[in-house]
C-alpha positions as a Python dict, from the first residue, in 0.01 Angstrom:
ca = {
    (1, 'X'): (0, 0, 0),
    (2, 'X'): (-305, -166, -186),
    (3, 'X'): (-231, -53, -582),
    (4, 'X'): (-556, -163, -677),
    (5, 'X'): (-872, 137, -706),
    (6, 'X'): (-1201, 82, -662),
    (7, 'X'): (-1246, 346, -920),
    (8, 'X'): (-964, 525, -1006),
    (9, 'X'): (-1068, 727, -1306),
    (10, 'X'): (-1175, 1069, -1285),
    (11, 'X'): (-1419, 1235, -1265),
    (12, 'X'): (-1436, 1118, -878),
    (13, 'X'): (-1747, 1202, -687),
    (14, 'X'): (-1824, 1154, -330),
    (15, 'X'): (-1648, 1114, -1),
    (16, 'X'): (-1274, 1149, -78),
    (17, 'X'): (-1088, 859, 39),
    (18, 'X'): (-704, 838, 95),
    (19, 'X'): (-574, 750, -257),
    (20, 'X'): (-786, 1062, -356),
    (21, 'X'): (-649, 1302, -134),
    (22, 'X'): (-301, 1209, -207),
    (23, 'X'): (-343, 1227, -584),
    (24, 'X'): (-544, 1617, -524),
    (25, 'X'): (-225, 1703, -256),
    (26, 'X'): (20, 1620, -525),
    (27, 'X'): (-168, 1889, -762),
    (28, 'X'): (-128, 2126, -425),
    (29, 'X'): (-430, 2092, -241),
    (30, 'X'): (-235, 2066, 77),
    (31, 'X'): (92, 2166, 190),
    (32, 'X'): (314, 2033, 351),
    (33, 'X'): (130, 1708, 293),
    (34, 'X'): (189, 1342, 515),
    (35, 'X'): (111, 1080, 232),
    (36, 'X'): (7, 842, 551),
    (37, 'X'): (-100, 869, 957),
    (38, 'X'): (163, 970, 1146),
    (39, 'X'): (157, 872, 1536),
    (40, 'X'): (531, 969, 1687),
    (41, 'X'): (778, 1221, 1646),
    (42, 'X'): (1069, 1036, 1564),
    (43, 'X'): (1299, 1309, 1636),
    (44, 'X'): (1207, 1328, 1959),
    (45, 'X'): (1103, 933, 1983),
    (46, 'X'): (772, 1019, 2184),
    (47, 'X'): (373, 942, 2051),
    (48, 'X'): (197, 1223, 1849),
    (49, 'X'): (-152, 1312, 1859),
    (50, 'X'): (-183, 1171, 1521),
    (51, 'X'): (-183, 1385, 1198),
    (52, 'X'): (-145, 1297, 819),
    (53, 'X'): (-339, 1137, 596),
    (54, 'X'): (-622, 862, 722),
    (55, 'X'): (-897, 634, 577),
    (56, 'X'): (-1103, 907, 414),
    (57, 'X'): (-975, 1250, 604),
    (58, 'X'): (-645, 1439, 648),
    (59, 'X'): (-554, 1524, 971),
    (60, 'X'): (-413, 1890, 1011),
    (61, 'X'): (-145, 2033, 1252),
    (62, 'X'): (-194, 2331, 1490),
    (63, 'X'): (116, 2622, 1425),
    (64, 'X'): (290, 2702, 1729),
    (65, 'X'): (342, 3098, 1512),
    (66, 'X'): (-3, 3235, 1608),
    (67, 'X'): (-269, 3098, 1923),
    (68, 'X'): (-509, 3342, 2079),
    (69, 'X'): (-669, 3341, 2382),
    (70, 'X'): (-995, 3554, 2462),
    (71, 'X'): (-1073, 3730, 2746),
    (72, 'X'): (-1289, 3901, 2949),
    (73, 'X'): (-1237, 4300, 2899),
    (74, 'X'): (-1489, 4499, 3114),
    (75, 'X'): (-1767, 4676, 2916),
    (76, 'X'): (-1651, 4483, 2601),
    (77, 'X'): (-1937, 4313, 2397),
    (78, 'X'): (-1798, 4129, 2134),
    (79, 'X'): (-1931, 4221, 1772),
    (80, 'X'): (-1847, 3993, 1457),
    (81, 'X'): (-1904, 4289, 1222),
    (82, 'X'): (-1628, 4502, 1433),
    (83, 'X'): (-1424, 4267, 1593),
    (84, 'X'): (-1175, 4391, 1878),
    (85, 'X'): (-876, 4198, 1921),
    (86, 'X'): (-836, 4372, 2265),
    (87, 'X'): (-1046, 4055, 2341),
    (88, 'X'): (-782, 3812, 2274),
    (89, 'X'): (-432, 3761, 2384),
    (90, 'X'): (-122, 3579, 2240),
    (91, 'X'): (-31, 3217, 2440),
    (92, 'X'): (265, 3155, 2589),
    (93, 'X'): (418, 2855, 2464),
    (94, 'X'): (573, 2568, 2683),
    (95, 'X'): (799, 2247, 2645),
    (96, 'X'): (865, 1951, 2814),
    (97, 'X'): (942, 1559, 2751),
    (98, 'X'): (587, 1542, 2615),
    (99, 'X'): (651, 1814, 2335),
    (100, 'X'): (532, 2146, 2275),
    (101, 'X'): (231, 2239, 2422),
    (102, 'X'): (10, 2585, 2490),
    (103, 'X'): (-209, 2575, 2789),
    (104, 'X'): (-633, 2677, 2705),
    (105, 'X'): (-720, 2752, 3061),
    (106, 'X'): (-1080, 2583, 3122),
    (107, 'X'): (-1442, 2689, 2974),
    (108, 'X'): (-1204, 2917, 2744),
    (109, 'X'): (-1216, 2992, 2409),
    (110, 'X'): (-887, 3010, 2145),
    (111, 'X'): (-818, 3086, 1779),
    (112, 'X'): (-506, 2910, 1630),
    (113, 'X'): (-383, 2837, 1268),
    (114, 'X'): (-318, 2542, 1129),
    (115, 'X'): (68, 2487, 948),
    (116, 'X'): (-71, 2336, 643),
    (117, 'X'): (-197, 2565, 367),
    (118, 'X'): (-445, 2405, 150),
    (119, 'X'): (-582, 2529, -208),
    (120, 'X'): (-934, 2356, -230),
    (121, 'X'): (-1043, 2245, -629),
    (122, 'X'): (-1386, 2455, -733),
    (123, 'X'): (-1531, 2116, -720),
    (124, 'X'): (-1443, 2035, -358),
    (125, 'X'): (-1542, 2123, -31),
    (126, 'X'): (-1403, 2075, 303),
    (127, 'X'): (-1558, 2014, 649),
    (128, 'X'): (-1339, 2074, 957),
    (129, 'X'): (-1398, 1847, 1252),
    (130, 'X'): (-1239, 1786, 1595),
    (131, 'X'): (-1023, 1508, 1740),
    (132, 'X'): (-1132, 1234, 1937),
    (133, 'X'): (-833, 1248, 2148),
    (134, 'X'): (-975, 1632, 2212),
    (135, 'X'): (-1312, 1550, 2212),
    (136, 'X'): (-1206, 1282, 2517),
    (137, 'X'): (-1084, 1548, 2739),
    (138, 'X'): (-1358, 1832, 2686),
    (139, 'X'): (-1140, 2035, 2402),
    (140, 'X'): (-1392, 2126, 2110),
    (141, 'X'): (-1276, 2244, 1743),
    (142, 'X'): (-1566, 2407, 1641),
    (143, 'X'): (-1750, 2234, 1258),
    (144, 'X'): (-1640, 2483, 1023),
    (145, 'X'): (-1699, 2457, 646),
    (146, 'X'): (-1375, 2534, 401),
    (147, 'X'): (-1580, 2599, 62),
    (148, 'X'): (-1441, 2492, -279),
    (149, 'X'): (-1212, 2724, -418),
    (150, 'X'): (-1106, 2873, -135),
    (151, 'X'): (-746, 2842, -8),
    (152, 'X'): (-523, 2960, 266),
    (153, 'X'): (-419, 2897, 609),
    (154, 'X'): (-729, 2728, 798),
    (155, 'X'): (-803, 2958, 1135),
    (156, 'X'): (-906, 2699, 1397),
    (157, 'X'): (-1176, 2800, 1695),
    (158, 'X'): (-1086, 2589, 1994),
    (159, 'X'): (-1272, 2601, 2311),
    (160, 'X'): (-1212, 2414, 2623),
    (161, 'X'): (-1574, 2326, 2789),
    (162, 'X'): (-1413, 2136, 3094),
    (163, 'X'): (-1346, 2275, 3433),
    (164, 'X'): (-970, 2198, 3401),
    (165, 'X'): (-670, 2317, 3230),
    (166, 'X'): (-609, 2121, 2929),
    (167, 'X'): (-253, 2117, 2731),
    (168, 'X'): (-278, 2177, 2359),
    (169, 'X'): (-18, 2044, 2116),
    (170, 'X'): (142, 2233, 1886),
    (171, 'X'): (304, 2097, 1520),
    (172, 'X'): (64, 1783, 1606),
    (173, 'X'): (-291, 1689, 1515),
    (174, 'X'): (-530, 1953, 1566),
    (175, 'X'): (-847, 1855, 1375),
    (176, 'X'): (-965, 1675, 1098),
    (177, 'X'): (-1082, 1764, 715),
    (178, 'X'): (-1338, 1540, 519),
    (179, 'X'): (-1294, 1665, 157),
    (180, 'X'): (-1655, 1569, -96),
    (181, 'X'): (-1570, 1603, -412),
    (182, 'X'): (-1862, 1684, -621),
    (183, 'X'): (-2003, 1858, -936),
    (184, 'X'): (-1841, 2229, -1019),
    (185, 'X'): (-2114, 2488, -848),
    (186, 'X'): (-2207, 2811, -1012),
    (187, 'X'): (-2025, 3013, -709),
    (188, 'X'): (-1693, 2876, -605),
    (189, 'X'): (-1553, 3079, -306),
    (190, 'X'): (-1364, 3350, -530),
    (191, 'X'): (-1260, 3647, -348),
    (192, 'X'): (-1470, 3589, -12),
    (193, 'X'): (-1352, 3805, 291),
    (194, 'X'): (-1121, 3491, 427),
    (195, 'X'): (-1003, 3388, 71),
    (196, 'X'): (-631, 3400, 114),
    (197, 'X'): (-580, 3349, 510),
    (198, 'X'): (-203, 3402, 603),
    (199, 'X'): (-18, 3215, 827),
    (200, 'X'): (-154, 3366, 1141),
    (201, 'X'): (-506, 3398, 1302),
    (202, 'X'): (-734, 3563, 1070),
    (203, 'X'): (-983, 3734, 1271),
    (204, 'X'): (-1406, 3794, 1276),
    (205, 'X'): (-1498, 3979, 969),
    (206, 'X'): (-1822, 4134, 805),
}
């Protein structure tokens, strides 16, 4: 690993690259933490959709704990202010030589959890992205915003916009977070309705 910063003295503003991340993970900012990308499971000795830390993102992991799947209940209209979870339903979870794996039946939509939990500075702010391994087979993690100071267990909306079945892997890469570091705001996320997320799917709330 390349010792040498381009400007390794705080404060640091910008788009956080790896060296950043790692030293903001060692203060707690995510854990468990990979200091670097990792591509197999070497304790099963088969590839990995990748997860870990990258160029200038961190790649989190889906929990196999806690995936939803919604469904169609007659007479049932969906309301984010009152969510009912009789609209979703837990996944069954399956193994094989490939690894673990839960099945999002096509044009379906999913909540999971991710296995890291991350504590976000006041100062930094967190944009959640999808996969391009995903992305390649018509799986979509919804662009979600994690907003500085807020910390927890990151609640993942997953949809599956092909007309096929598609496998998704469990304790391997799920999406992607782009941390920008910037000046402290006024209003750091505080006590906002998902400060706090446990380790399962936190649902809609008003």
């Amino acid at each position: 690993m390349n010792e040498q910063r381009p400007n390794p003295s705080p404060p640091f503003r910008g788009l956080m690259p790896d060296w950043r991340i790692r030293e903001l993970a060692e203060q707690g900012m995510i854990e468990p933490f990979y200091p670097g990308k990792v591509r197999r499971i070497q304790s099963l000795g088969i590839p990995a959709i990748s997860y870990g830390c990258s160029s200038y993102g961190y790649d989190l992991t889906l929990s196999p704990d806690d995936f939803r799947i919604f469904r169609h209940v007659p007479g049932l209209i969906v309301n984010p202010k009152r969510f009912d979870d009789r609209c979703l339903v837990p996944a069954g979870l399956h193994h094989d030589q490939d690894g673990s794996y839960i099945i999002l039946p096509a044009h379906t939509y999913s909540l999971g959890v991710t296995r890291e939990r991350q504590k976000l500075p006041a100062n930094v702010t967190a944009h959640y992205i999808g996969k391009s391994t995903y992305a390649r087979c018509g799986v979509i993690v919804n662009t979600t915003p994690g907003e500085a100071g807020w910390e927890g267990f990151l609640t993942v909306e997953i949809s599956n916009s092909s007309g096929a079945d598609c496998r998704i892997y469990v304790n391997e890469g799920i999406c992607q977070a782009l941390f920008t570091e910037s000046e402290p705001c006024d209003q750091p996320y505080g006590d906002g309705k998902y400060q706090g997320q446990a380790s399962g799917v936190t649902l809609a709330r008003a």
